[in-house]
Every structure is written in structure tokens, then in C-alpha cells.
N, C-alpha and C positions, 0 to 999 in steps of 0.2 A: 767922098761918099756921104750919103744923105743917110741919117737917122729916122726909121722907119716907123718911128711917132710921131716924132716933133718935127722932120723935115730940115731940121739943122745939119750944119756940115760935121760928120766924125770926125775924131783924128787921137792919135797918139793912146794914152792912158786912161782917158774918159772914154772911150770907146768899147765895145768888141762885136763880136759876131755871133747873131743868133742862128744854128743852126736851120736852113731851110728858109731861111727869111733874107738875112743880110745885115748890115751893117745898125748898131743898135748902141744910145750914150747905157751905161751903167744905170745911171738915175733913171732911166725910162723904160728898163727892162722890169722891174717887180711889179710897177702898174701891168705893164703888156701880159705879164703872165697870170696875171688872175684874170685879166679881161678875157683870155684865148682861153680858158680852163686847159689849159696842156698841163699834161705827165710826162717827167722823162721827155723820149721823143714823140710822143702822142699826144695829137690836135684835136681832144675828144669832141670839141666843136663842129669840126669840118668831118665826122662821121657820118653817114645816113643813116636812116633807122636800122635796117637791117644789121650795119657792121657793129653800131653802139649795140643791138640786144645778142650778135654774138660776145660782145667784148665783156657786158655784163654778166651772161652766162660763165663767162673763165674765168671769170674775177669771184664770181659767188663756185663755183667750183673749184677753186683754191680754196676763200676761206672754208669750207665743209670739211675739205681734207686734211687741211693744217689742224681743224677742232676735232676732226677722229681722234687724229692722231696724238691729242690730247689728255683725251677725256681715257677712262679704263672702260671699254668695251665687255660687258658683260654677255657672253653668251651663250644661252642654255641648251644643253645637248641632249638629246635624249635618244 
């Protein structure tokens, strides 16, 4: 198998496997990952507009809830 950077042959202990990609040396996987901005299993790259401003929308709707849930919520009754 071919190293999906550099095109060199994998094999053995320099090797492994990028999910969704394929065959990938060790050495040449942290460059690929910051190139591809991926999270986890998420190619935030390969989103189109639409799924990225849903994707940001969850992600800023987390953090508001984790900071509620925070902060002491004062609220006045009357």
C-alpha cells in the first residue's frame, strides 16, 4: 500500500491507517492533520456552507449550556 502523502510504500510499524482515507506512514500523519482541519472523525473542510453553520450553531449551543450551567443563575420573581 501507498502512503497517502508521500506516495511511498507502507509497511509494518511505520505505518497505520487513517480512518476514511487509507494507508498513512506515522511521520506524515500530523502534517495531514492540520492540513485537513479534521476533529475526531470530522472533515470540517469537506463541509459545505450549510452543514459547517449548522455544525457551528451545536457547537456555540453547547458552549452557552455548559456556561449556564455554570454561572449562579439569578432570578427574580415576583
Amino acid at each position: 500500500m501507498k502512503c497517502i502523502i508521500c506516495d511511498q510504500s507502507v509497511f509494518g510499524k511505520q505505518g497505520m491507517t487513517a480512518v476514511g482515507l487509507g494507508a498513512i506512514h506515522k511521520k506524515c500523519f500530523p502534517g495531514h492533520t492540520m492540513d485537513v482541519r479534521a476533529f475526531q472523525s470530522i472533515d470540517v473542510s469537506a463541509l459545505n456552507q450549510d452543514e459547517f453553520m449548522e455544525l457551528k450553531e451545536i457547537v456555540l449551543a453547547e458552549d452557552n449550556a455548559r456556561n449556564r450551567s455554570r454561572e449562579d443563575v439569578c432570578v427574580e420573581l415576583f
